[in-house]
C-alpha positions as CSV (number, residue, x, y, z in Angstrom):
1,X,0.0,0.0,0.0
2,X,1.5,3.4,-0.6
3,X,2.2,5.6,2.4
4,X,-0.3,8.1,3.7
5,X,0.8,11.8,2.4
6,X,1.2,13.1,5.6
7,X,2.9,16.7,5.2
8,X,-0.6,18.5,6.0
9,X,-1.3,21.5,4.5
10,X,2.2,22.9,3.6
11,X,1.6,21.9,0.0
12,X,2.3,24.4,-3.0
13,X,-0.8,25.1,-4.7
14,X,0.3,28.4,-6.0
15,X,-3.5,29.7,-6.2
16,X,-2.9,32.8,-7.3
17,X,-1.0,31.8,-10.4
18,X,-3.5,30.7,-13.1
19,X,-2.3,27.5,-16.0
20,X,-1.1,28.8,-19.2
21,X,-3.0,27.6,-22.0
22,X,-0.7,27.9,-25.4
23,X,-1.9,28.8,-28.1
24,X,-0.5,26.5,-31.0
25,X,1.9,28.9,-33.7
26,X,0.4,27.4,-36.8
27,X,-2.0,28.7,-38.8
28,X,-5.3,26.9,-38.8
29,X,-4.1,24.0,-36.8
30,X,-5.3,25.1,-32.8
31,X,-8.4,22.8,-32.7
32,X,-6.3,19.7,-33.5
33,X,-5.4,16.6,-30.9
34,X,-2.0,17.0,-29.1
35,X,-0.6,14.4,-30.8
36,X,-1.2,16.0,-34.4
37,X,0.5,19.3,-33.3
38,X,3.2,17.3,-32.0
39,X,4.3,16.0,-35.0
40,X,3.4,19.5,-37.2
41,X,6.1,20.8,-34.0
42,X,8.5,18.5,-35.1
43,X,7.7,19.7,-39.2
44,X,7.8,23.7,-38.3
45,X,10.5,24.7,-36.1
46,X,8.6,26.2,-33.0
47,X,10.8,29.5,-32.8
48,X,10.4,30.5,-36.4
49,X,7.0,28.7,-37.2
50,X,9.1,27.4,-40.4
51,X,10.6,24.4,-42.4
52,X,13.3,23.8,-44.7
53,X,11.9,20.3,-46.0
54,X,14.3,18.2,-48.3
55,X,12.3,16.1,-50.9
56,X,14.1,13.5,-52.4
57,X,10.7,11.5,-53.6
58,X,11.4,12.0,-57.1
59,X,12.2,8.4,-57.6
60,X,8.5,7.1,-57.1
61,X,7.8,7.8,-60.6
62,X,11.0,9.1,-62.2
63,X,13.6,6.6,-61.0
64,X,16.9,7.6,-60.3
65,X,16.8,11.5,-60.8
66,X,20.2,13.2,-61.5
67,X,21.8,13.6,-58.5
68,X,19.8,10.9,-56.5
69,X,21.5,7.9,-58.1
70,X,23.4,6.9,-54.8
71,X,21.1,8.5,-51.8
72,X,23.1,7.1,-49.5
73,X,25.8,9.2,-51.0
74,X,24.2,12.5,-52.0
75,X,21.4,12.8,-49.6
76,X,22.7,11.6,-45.7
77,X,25.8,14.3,-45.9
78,X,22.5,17.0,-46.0
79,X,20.3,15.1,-43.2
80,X,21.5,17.3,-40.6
81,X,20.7,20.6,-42.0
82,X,17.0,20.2,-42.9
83,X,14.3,20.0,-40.1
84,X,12.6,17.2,-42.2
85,X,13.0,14.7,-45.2
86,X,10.2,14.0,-47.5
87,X,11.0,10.7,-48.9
88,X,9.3,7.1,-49.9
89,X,9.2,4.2,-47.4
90,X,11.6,2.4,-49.8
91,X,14.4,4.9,-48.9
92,X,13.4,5.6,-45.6
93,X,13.8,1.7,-44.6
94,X,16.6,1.0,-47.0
95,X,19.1,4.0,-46.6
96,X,18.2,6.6,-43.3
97,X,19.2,4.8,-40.6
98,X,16.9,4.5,-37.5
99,X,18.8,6.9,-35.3
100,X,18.1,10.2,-37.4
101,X,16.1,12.2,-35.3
102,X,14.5,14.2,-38.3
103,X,10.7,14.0,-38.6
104,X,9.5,12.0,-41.5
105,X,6.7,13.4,-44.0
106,X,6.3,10.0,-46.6
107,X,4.9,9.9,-50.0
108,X,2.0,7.7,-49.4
109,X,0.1,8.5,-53.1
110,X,1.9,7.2,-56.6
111,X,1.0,4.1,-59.0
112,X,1.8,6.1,-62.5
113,X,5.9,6.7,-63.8
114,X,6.7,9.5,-66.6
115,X,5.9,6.9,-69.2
116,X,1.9,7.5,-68.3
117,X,-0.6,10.2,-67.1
118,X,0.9,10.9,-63.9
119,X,-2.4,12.2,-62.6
120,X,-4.0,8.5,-62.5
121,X,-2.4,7.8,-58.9
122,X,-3.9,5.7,-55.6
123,X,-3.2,5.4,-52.5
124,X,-0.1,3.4,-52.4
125,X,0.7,3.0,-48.9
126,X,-1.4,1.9,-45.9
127,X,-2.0,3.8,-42.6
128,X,-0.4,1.3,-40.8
129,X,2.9,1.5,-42.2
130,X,2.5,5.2,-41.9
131,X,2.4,4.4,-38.2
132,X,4.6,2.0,-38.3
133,X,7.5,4.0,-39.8
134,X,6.3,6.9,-37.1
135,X,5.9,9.4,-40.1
136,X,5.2,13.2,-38.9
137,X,3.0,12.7,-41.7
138,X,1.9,12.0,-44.9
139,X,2.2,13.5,-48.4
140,X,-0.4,12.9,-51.3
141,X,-0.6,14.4,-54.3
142,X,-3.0,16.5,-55.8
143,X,-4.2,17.0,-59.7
144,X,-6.4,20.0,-59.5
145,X,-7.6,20.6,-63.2
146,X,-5.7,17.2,-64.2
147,X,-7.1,14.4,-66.0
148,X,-7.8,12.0,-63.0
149,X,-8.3,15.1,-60.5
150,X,-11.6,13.5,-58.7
151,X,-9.3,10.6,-58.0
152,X,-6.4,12.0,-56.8
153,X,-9.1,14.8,-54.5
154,X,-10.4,11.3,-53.0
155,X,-6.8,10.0,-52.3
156,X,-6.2,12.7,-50.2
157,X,-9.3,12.6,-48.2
158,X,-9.3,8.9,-47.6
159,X,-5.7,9.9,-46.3
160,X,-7.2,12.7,-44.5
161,X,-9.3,10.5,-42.8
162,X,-7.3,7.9,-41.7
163,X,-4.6,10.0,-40.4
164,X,-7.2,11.4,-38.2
165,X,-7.7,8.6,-36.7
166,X,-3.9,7.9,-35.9
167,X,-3.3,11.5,-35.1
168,X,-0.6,12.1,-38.5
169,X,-1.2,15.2,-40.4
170,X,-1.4,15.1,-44.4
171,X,0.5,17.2,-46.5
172,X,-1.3,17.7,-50.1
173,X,1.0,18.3,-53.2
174,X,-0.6,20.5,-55.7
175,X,0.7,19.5,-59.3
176,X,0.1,21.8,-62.2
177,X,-0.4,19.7,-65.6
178,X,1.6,21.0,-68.5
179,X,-1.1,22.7,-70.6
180,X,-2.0,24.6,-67.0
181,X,-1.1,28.2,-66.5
182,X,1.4,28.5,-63.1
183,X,-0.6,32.0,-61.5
184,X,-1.8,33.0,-58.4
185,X,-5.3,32.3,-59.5
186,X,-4.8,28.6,-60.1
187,X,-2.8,28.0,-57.0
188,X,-5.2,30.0,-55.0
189,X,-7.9,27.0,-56.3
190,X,-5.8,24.6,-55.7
191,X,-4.5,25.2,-52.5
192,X,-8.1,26.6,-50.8
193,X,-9.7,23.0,-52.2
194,X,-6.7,20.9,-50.3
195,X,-7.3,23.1,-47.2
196,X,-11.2,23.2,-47.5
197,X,-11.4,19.3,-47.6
198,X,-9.1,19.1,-44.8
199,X,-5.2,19.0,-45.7
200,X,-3.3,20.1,-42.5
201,X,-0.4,22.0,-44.7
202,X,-0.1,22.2,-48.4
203,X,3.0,22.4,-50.6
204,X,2.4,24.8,-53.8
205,X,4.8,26.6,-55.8
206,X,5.5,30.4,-55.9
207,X,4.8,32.6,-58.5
208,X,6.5,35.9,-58.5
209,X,3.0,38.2,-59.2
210,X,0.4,37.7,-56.1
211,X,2.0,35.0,-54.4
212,X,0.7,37.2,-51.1
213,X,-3.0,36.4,-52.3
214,X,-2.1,32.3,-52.3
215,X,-1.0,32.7,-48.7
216,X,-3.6,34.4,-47.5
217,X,-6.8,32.8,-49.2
218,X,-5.2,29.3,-47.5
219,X,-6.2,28.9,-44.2
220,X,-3.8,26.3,-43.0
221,X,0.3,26.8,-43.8
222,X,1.8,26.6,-47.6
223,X,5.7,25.3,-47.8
224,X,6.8,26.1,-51.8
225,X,8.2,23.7,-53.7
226,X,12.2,24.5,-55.2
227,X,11.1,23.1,-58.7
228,X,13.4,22.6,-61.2
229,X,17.4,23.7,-60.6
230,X,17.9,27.3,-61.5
231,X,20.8,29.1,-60.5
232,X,21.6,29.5,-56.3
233,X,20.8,33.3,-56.1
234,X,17.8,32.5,-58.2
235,X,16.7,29.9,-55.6
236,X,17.3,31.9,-52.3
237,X,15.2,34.7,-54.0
238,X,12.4,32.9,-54.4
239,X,12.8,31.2,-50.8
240,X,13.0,34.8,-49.6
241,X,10.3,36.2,-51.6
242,X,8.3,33.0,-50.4
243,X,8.8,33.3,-46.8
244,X,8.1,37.3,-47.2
245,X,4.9,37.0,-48.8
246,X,3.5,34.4,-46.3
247,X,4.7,30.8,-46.5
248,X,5.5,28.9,-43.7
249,X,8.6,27.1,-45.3
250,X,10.1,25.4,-48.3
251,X,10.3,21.4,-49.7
252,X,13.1,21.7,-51.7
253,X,15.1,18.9,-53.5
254,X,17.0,19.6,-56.7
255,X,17.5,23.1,-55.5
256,X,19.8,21.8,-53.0
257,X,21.2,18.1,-54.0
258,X,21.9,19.6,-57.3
259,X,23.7,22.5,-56.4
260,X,27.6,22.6,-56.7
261,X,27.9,22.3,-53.5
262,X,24.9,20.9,-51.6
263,X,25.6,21.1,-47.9
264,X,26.1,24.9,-48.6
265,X,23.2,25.4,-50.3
266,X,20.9,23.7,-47.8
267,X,22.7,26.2,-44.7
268,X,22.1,29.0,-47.2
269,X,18.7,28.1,-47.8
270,X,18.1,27.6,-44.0
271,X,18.9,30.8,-43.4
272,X,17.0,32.8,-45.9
273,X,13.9,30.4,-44.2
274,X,14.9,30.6,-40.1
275,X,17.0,34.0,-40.0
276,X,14.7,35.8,-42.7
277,X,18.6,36.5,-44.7
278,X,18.5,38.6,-47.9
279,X,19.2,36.2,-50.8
280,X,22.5,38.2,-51.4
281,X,23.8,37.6,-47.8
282,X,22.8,33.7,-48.0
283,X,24.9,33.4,-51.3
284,X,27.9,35.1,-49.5
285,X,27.1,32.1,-47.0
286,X,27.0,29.6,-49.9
287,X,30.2,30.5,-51.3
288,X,32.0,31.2,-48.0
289,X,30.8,27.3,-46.7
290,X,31.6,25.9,-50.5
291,X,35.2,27.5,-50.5
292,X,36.0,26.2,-47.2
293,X,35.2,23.1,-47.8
294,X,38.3,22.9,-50.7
């Protein structure tokens, strides 16, 4: 039996100071369970409310994409410079090892390569595994204006819906077909729909004329995608412009592992996100980290 408290009344109540209730930093996410903001804390850095993501998913329907041919090789050098790796359970199982403490968002929607209509995907991986694999969450894509859009809409809720259930947020990837105009207009569509039918974050990318309009029209946080590699200053100036305008972070992948140097570019990138750095003082990081690393 345990003992009888017996110190009577000189106990410290502290009446007169009332509990703290937090409010949760992320937009649109303070009426979710404790476990889903958990693992959206573990996404967005608390003190900046940001993320530098680094995708390297490209594989699920391109195969080995230039610079990811050894991800052992390219990718685990950068794994301690980005506050999360978006990746399929493939590579997560087969090349990060178990003791990286970086969250996890996994591709969890695929089923078509470049050879087909990449907008005719399913659901590819099942919740369990998710849990399984303790994934911060879970990435689906979404063709909005594509050929199999009602599909891929219905991936992402099912996803939705599950995740719920396990407490593991989902992350919806809006993909622009190649016949579709890239302007605010379209990704303020696309992005509201992911966020009306429940999406806890979206990833979008930025356009350069009322990007401002995307960010605000979306209730729950956007992270931009890098797209395809342009040059380093390019790249930070869009991160910057980005962050300015009202995103909550970047998922960028060939930005970064196919730079010249690619543990530079990821620091130079973290600081334009974290430290709000002007792209010209991030690329005097870049070179000053690539130089002294000859």
């Amino acid at each position: 039996m345990p003992e009888a408290d017996e110190s009577g009344e000189a106990k410290q109540f502290h009446a007169e100071v009332p509990q703290p209730a937090e409010k949760f930093y992320l937009k649109g996410s303070q009426s979710l369970d404790w476990g889903m903001k958990n693992r959206l804390a573990r996404i967005f850095n608390p003190l900046s409310g940001r993320t530098v993501m680094l995708a390297f998913d490209h594989g699920y329907f391109q195969g080995p994409t230039t610079g990811l041919e050894r991800i052992d090789l390219a990718i685990l050098p950068l794994e301690p410079y980005a506050d999360t790796l978006m990746l399929t359970r493939g590579i997560l199982r087969s090349i990060v090892p178990p003791s990286s403490q970086k969250s996890i968002v996994l591709r969890v929607s695929g089923g078509a390569s470049i050879l087909k209509e990449l907008s005719n995907e399913e659901i590819a991986v099942d919740i369990e595994d998710a849990v399984r694999l303790n994934v911060c969450a879970m990435a689906v894509q979404v063709f909005i204006g594509g050929e199999h859009e009602k599909q891929s809409v219905i991936n992402m809720t099912k996803m939705i819906d599950r995740g719920m259930r396990y407490g593991i947020p989902t992350l919806a990837v809006t993909a622009v077909g190649k016949d579709m105009k890239r302007d605010a207009r379209y990704f303020r569509l696309a992005t509201r729909i992911c966020a009306e039918l429940g999406a806890h974050y979206v990833k979008t990318y930025y356009v350069p004329e009322g990007f401002e309009t995307v960010t605000a029209a979306c209730p729950v946080p956007i992270v931009i995608a890098g797209g395809k590699k342009i040059p380093e200053l390019d790249a930070l100036t869009m991160a910057y412009r980005a962050i300015q305008e009202g995103a909550a972070g970047v998922d960028m992948g060939r930005n970064i592992f196919q730079a010249e140097a690619p543990v530079a570019m990821i620091q130079a990138v973290r600081a334009v996100v974290h430290r709000n750095e002007k792209p010209e003082k991030a690329l005097e990081l870049y070179h000053s980290l690539k130089n002294k690393k000859k």
